[in-house]
N, C-alpha and C positions, 0 to 999 in steps of 0.2 A: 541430799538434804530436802528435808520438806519446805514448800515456800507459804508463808504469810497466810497467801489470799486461801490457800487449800486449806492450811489447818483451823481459818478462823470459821470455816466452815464447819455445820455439824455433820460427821458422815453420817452418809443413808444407808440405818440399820435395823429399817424397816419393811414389808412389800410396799405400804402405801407410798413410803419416800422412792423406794427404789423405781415401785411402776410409775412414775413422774417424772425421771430423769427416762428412764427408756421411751416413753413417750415421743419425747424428743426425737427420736430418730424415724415416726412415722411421716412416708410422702421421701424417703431420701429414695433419690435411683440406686440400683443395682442390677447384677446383674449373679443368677442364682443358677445351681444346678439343679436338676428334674430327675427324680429319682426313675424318671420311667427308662431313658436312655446313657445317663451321668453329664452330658452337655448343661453347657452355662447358657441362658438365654434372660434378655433384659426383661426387667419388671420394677415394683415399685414397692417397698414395705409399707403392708396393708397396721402390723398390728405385733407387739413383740410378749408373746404370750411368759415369757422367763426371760431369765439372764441370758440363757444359753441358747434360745430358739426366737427366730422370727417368722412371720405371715408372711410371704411375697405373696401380689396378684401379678403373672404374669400377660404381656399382649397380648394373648387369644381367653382372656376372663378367667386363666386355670388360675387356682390358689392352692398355695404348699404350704406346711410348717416345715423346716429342717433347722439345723444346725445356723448358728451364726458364723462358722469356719467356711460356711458353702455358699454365701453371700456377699460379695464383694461390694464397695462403693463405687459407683463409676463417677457421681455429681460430686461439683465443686472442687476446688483445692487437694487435688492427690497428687503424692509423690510419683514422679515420674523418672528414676535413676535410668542409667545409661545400660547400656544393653552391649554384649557382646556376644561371639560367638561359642555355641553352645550353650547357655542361657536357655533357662524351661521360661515357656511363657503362655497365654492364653490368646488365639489369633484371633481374630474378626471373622465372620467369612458369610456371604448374604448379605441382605437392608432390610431395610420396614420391618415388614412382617415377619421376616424370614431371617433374622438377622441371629443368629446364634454366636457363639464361643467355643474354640474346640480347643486341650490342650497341643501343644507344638513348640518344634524346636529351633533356635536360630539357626540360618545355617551362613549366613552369608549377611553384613553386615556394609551398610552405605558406605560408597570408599571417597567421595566428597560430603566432608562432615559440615561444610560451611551451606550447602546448598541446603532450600528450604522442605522443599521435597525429599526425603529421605523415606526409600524403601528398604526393607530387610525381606530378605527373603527365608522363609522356615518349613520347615518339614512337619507338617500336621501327623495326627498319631494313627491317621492308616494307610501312612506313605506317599503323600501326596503334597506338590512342592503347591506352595502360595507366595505373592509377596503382600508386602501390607507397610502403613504406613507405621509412625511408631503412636500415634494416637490408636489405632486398632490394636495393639497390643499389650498385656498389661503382665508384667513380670511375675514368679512364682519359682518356690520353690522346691529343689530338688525331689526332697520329698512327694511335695503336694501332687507333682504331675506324676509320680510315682504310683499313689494311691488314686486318681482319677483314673491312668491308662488301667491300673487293673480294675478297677470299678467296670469300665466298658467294657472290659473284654469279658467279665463276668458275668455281664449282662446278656452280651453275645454268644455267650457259651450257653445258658441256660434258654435263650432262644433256639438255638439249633438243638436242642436235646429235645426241648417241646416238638418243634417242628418234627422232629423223626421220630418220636415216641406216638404223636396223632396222627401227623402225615396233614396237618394245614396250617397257613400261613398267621401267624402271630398280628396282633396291630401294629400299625407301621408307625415310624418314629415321627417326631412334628417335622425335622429337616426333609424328611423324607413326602410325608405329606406336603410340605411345601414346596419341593419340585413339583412331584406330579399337577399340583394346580398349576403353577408354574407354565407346564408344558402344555394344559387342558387352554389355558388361557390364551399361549401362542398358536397352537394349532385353529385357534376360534377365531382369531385376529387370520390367520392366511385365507382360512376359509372365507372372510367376507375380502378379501383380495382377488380372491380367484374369482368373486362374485361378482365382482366390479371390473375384472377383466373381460370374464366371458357377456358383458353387457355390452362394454365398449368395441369386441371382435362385431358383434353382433349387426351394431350400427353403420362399423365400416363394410360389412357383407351388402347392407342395403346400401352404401352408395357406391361402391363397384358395378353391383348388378343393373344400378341406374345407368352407371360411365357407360357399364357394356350392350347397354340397350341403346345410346345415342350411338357408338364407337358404327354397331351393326348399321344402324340409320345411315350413316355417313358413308359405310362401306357400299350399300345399297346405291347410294347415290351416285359415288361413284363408279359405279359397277353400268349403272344406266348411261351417265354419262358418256364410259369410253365404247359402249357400243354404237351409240350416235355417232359418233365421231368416226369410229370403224365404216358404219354404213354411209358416211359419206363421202368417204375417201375411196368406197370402192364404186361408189354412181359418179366420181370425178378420173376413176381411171381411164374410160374409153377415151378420152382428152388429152392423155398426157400420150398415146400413141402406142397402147397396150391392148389385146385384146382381150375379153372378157373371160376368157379360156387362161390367158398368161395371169393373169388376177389373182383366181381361184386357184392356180395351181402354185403360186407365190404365197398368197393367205395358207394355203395347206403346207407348205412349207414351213413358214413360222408358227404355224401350230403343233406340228409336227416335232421339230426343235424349242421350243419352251419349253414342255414338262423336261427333259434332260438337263436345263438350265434351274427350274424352280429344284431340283434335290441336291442341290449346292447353295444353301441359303446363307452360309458362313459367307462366301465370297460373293453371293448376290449383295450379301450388304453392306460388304464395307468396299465395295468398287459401284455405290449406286450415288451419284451425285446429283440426280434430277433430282427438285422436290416432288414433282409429279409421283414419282417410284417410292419416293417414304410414304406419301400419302396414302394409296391405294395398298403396298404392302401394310399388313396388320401387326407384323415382328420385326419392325424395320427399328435400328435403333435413332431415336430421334430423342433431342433433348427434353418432348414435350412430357410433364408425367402423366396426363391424359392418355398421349398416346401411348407410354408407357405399359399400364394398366391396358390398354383394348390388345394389347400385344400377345401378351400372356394367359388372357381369358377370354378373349372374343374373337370365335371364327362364323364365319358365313356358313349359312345350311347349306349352298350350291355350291359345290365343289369344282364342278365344272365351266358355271362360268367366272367361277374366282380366276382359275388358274388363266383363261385363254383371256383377264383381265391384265392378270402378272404378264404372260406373253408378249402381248400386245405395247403392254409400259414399260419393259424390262430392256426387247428387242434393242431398241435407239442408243440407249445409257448403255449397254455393252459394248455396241460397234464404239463409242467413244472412251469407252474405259480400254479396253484392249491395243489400242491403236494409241499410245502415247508418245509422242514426238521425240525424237533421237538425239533431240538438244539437250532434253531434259536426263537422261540416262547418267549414274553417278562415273565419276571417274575412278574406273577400277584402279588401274595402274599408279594416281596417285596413293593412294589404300593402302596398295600391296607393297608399294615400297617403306612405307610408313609400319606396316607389320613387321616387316622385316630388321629395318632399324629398332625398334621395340622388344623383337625378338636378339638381338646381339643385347641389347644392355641389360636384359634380364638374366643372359648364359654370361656377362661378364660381373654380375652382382650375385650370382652363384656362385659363381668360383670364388669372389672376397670371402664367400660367407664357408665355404669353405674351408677357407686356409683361415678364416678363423675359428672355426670347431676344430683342427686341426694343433692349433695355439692352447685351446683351453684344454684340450687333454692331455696335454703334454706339461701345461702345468699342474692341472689335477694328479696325474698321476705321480709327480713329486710334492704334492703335497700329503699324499696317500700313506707314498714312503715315511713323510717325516712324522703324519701322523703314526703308523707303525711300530717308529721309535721310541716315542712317547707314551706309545700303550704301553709297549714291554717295559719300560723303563717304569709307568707307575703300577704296571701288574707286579713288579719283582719289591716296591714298598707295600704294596697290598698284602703282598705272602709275609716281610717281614712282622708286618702294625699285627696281622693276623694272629702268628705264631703268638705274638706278644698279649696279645687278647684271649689267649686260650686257655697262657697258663693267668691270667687273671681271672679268669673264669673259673676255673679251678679252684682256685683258691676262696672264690664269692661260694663257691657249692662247697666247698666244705664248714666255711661259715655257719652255712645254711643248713648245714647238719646239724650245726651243732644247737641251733636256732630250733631247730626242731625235734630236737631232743629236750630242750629244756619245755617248750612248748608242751611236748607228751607230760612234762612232771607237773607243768602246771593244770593241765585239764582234772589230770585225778585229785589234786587239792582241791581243784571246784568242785569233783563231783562230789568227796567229801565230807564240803561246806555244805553244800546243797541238801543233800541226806541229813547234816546235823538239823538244819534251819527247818527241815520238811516237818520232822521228827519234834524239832523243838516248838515253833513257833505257829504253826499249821491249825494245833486244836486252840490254841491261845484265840487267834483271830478269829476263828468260824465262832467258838464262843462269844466274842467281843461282839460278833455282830449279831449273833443272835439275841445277844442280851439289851442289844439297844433296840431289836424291834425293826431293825430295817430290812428288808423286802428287794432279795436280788433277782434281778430279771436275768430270765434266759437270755441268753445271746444269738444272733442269727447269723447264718454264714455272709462271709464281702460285707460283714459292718465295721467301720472303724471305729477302734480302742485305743485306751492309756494302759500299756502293760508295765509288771516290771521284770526286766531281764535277769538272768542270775548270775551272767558273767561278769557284772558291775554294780548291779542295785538300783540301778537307772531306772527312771521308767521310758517309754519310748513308742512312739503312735506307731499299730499297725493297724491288719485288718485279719479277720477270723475265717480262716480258710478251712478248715474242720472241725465239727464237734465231737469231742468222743462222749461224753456226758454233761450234764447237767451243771458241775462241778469241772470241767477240765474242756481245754478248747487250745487248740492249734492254732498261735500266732504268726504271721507275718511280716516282718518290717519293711520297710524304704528299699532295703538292698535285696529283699528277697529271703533272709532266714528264716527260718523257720523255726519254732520252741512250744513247747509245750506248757502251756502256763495254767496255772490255777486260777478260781472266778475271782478268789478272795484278791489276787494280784490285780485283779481287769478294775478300771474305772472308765465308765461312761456317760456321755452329757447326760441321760437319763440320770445315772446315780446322784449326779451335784447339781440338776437343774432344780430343785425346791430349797437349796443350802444358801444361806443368808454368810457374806463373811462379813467374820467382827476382826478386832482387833484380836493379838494376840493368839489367833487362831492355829493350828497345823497347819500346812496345806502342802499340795507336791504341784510345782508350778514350774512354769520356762526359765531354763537357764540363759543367763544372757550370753554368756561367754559359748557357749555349746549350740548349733542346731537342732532344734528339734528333740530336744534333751531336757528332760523332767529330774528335775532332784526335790529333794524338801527343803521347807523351809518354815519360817514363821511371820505373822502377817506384823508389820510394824503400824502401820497407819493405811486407812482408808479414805481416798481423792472421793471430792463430790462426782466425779464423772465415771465413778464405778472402776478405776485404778486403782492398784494394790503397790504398794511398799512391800518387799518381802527381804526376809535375810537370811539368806539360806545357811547349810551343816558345815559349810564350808569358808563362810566367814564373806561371801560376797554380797552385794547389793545390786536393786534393780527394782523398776519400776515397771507391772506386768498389768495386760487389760482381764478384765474379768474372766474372760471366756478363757485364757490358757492360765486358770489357778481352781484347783481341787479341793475342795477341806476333805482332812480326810482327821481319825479319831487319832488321838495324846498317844495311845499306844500302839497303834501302827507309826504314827512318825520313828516312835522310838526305836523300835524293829527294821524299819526302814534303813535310820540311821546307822546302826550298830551293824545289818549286813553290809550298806556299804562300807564304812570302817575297817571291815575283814577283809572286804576284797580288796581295798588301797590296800594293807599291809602284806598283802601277798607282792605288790612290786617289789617287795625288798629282795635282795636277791638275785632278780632276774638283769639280764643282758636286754639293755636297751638303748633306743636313739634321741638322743637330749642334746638339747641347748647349748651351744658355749656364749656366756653373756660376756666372752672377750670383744672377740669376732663374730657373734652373731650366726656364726656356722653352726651345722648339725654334726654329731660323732657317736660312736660308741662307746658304751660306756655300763658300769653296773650302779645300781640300788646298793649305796650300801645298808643306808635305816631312814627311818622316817623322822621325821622334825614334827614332835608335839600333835595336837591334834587335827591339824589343818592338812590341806594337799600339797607340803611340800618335803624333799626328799634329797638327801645329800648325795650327790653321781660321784663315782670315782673312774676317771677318767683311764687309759690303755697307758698314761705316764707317769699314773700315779699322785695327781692329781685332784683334788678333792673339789666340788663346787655344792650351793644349794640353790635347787631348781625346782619350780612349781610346777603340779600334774599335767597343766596345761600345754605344757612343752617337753614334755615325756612322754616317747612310741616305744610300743613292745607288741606283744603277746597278747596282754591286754585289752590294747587297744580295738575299738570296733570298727571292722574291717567294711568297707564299699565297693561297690562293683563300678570301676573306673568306666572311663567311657573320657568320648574327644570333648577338649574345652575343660576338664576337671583340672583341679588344683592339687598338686600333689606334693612331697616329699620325696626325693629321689635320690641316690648318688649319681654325683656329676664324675664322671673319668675323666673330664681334661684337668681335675686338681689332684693334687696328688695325697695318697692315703683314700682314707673310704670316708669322702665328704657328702654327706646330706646336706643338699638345698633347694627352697621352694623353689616351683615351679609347673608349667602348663602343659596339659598333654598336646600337642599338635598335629600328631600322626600315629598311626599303628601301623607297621611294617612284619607280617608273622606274627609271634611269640613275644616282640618285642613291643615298648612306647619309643614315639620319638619325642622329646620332652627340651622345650624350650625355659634356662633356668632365670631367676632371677636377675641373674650377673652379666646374660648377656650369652653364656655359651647354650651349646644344641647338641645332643645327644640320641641318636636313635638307636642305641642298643642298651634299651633301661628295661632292666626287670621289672614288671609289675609284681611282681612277689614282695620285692622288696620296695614298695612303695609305700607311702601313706596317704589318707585323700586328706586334702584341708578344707574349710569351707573360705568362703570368698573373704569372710570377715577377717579369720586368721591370716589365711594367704598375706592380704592387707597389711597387715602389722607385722608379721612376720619379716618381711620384705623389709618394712620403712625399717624396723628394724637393725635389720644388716647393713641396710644403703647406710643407717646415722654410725652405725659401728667403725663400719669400711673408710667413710669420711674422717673419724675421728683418728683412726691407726692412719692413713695416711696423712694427715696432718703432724701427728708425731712425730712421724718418720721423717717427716721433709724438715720439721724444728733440729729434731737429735743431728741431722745431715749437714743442715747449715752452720751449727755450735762447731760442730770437727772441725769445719773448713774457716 
């Protein structure tokens, strides 16, 4: 329903009204992608030249037009929904200047939710892990990061083709240029580190060389000193009853014996208790760091009478180092019996420890046993669950036969339909457009478009991965297909960025029930904020923003419509997987005919059972297929129920060939075919689910009333 305040407004179905409300949105932050490398990087909307195109000026002065799909809000009031794993998302990564956006995936999700601090950690898109906060990340979809990774790789590809076609280096990206300054910046900061160090070596070299010019002075000094002292101990010897002959031959003696004693300086020092002896040695160890310093760097130029200095000081402090009193001597014998007690309780604390390694192997080895038994015993239910698996397996492949047989009958009805529509409808439009005068522009390869598919009539964003002409271009999707589509099918924001919407209009816009899924529709009312009312072919409603609604001409809707029409009534028929709105369960089941004009379709159930069920809840053949991946939402059969039950559910593992797929209800399953899967989007998954849980609730409620009446 439309409300009050919206309709009593006049909508703006003018440029002048319209460039008035766009207005509005100049000075909002965002954060945009740069066509040079496809990365998101912050900036600020200069100027919104259309509906469909904005001006960013990003932080380093550059300014783009693109697309309003490539510009995200980052200011004010945005939704901020919960993140799980696997979830495509846009990460942070840099600051300031350098602060970019790179597509990335969750991988690993905070496992204290209460804590304020919540990191996730995600795999960026050229393999490299990050964590980040959830403010640095801003959710996206499937699709989106779909069409960005190949954007870059495209980009990347067409750089190494240059680079080997020239043989030189392309310009470098901003992320890229922003390291390198980066590193120009920290290399500039060491270098004045180093420069401050080798000033500070510098100053302590001059006051060493000062220490070692006083150290030598002092050496000097006392080098004078102990030869005074020498010469008068030998003009006091004739006194003591020696004669001058017995002297000289005593002095030659101790000179003789010093130099043997100074080439043992290890035990000169640490057997030297005189201070005299630390003094005069130069390497003596002394607490002083003065002296420390003269030790290491300061020798006397006279070698000679250093040493008969050492000699002469050294002699005395020997005779009393050598000669230590035999009171003092440790007591061996108390020692060695002390060892020896030591030695017993260590050989008796080995044997405990033995006779306990002894104990534990002896019960390991009957635990070994019992585990043994236990193997065999669940190896011989492994072979039986096995066998029982195989012939179910069996029976799923012949399913699948038969699934693919009908599959073959259906492709040739499309091919066709296809043929008829080429043949019918083809010169109709190319005329239509030429007669209204509008002007189609070429397409360029890696541009993304609104195409429409022919397996449904959909239309559906890819990106243009070959030209074959002028007239014909090889599309891309989400998932990777690939089709051949004609220009007349292609719409691009270039086509609809001069188209005013009125009331009333055609147009092919976003479905709400569908991702990423274009149908037609018609415009009911126009919101003053550039919001469309639409009502689509199918009888749904939804409220859509400017930029994902097309006008497109009365006679393409029409053609539009009536292809899809054909290809719904191609379900009829076919063997599909639908709904039970008893139980909320998935089955098989066929098409028997269509109900009226709308998407829905009477199932006839494997017991003969009749239901009517809306498209949105019917898988086949049809349906368009996705390249699963971990974290996807899917449709699966579950084996612990019994029959071939479909129920949502989350991939959580690949094992081989196989998914491991965690369901709705609580069971776990790792032998699911991805063949027979469906993907869901989160939105369905959603409902799907509350779904079964409200079903589940209500049948056991029954069941427990009818239970309690018997009794």
């Amino acid at each position: 329903m439309i409300s009050e305040t919206s309709s009593s407004k006049k909508p703006p179905t003018s440029w002048k009204r319209i460039q008035r409300i766009l207005d509005k949105r100049k000075g909002n932050r965002v954060i945009a992608r740069k066509e040079s490398d496809g990365l998101y990087y912050p900036g600020v909307v200069k100027s919104c030249p259309g509906t469909r195109h904005v001006e960013v000026i990003y932080r380093d002065e550059e300014e783009d037009i693109l697309p309003t799909r490539f510009a995200i809000t980052v200011g004010g009031a945005q939704p901020c929904p919960s993140l799980r794993t696997g979830d495509y998302v846009l990460v942070k990564t840099g600051c300031g200047d350098y602060e970019c956006w790179v597509p990335g995936i969750v991988q690993h999700v905070p496992l204290q939710q209460e804590r304020q601090a919540k990191y996730y950690t995600v795999v960026k898109f050229n393999n490299r892990y990050t964590e980040a906060l959830r403010g640095e990340l801003i959710k996206i979809t499937k699709s989106r990061f779909s069409f960005a990774i190949r954007y870059i790789w495209g980009l990347q590809k067409e750089r190494l083709e240059r680079e080997a076609m020239h043989g030189s280096h392309t310009v470098e990206s901003d992320e890229d240029r922003g390291r390198r300054k980066h590193r120009k910046h920290r290399k500039h900061r060491h270098k004045h580190r180093r420069h401050r160090r080798k000033h500070r070596d510098s100053t302590d070299n001059e006051d060493e060389e000062r220490q070692k010019r006083d150290s030598s002075n002092d050496r000097n000094r006392s080098h004078s000193a102990s030869r005074s002292r020498s010469s008068s101990k030998g003009a006091k010897s004739p006194k003591s009853g020696t004669t001058p002959r017995d002297s000289s031959q005593s002095r030659s003696r101790s000179r003789s014996k010093s130099p043997s004693r100074s080439r043992s300086p290890t035990r000169s020092r640490s057997r030297s208790p005189s201070p005299g002896y630390s003094k005069s040695r130069s390497r003596s160890r002394s607490p002083s760091p003065h002296q420390s310093k003269s030790r290491s760097r300061s020798r006397s130029p006279s070698h000679h009478s250093r040493s008969r200095s050492r000699s002469r000081s050294r002699s005395p402090s020997r005779s009393r180092s050598h000669s230590p009193p035999k009171s003092d001597r440790p007591p061996y014998k108390e020692e060695h019996e002390k060892l020896l007690e030591l030695q017993q309780r260590l050989q008796e604390q080995q044997e405990a420890q033995l006779v306990a390694q002894e104990e534990l192997k002896r019960e390991q080895k009957e635990m070994l046993e019992d585990a043994k038994t236990l193997y065999k015993a669940q190896l011989t239910q492994l072979h039986e669950s096995h066998a029982a698996l195989h012939d179910e397996q069996q029976k799923l492949q012949q399913q699948q036969k038969e699934l693919q047989e009908l599959q073959g009958k259906l492709f040739e009805k499309r091919e066709e339909l296809i043929n008829d529509e080429k043949q019918n409808g083809t010169d109709e439009d190319q005329l239509q457009k030429e007669g209204d005068g509008q002007k189609v522009r070429k397409l360029q390869e890696n541009e993304e478009v609104l195409a429409r598919w022919s397996d449904d009539g959909w239309y559906y964003r890819g990106t243009v991965t070959s030209i074959v002409d002028d007239e014909t271009y090889f599309i891309a999707d989400s998932n990777g297909d690939v089709e051949q589509i004609k220009r007349i099918d292609i719409i691009t924001d270039t086509d609809d960025s001069e188209n005013i919407i009125k009331q009333n209009d055609p147009v092919i816009a976003l479905h709400p029930n569908y991702t990423f899924s274009y149908a037609p529709g018609v415009v009911l009312s126009i919101y003053p904020d550039l919001w469309t009312h639409i009502r689509y072919y199918d009888g749904e409603e939804a409220k859509v923003p400017r930029e994902e609604v097309y006008r497109i001409t009365a006679d393409q809707f029409e053609s539009d419509v009536t292809y899809i029409l054909k290809c719904e009534d191609n379900w009829v028929g076919q063997a599909v997987v639908a709904r039970n709105d008893t139980n909320g369960q998935y089955y098989l089941g066929q098409v028997k005919e269509r109900v009226g004009n709308g998407r829905q379709y009477i199932i006839e159930w494997a017991d003969g059972a009749l239901q009517i069920q809306n498209a949105s809840c019917i898988f086949g053949a049809f349906t368009k297929r996705h390249r699963l991946a971990l974290g996807d939402r899917v449709l699966g059969i579950n084996p612990n129920l019994t029959g071939l039950v479909y129920l949502p559910g989350s991939i959580t593992n690949v094992r081989g060939d196989k998914l491991v797929v965690k369901f709705c209800n609580g069971d776990s399953s790792s032998k699911v075919d991805p063949i027979q899967c469906f993907w869901l989007s989160q939105d369905y998954y959603d409902s799907a689910v509350a779904y079964y849980n409200s079903r589940q609730t209500i049948l056991s409620d029954s069941e427990s009333e009818s239970y309690s009446d018997e009794f």
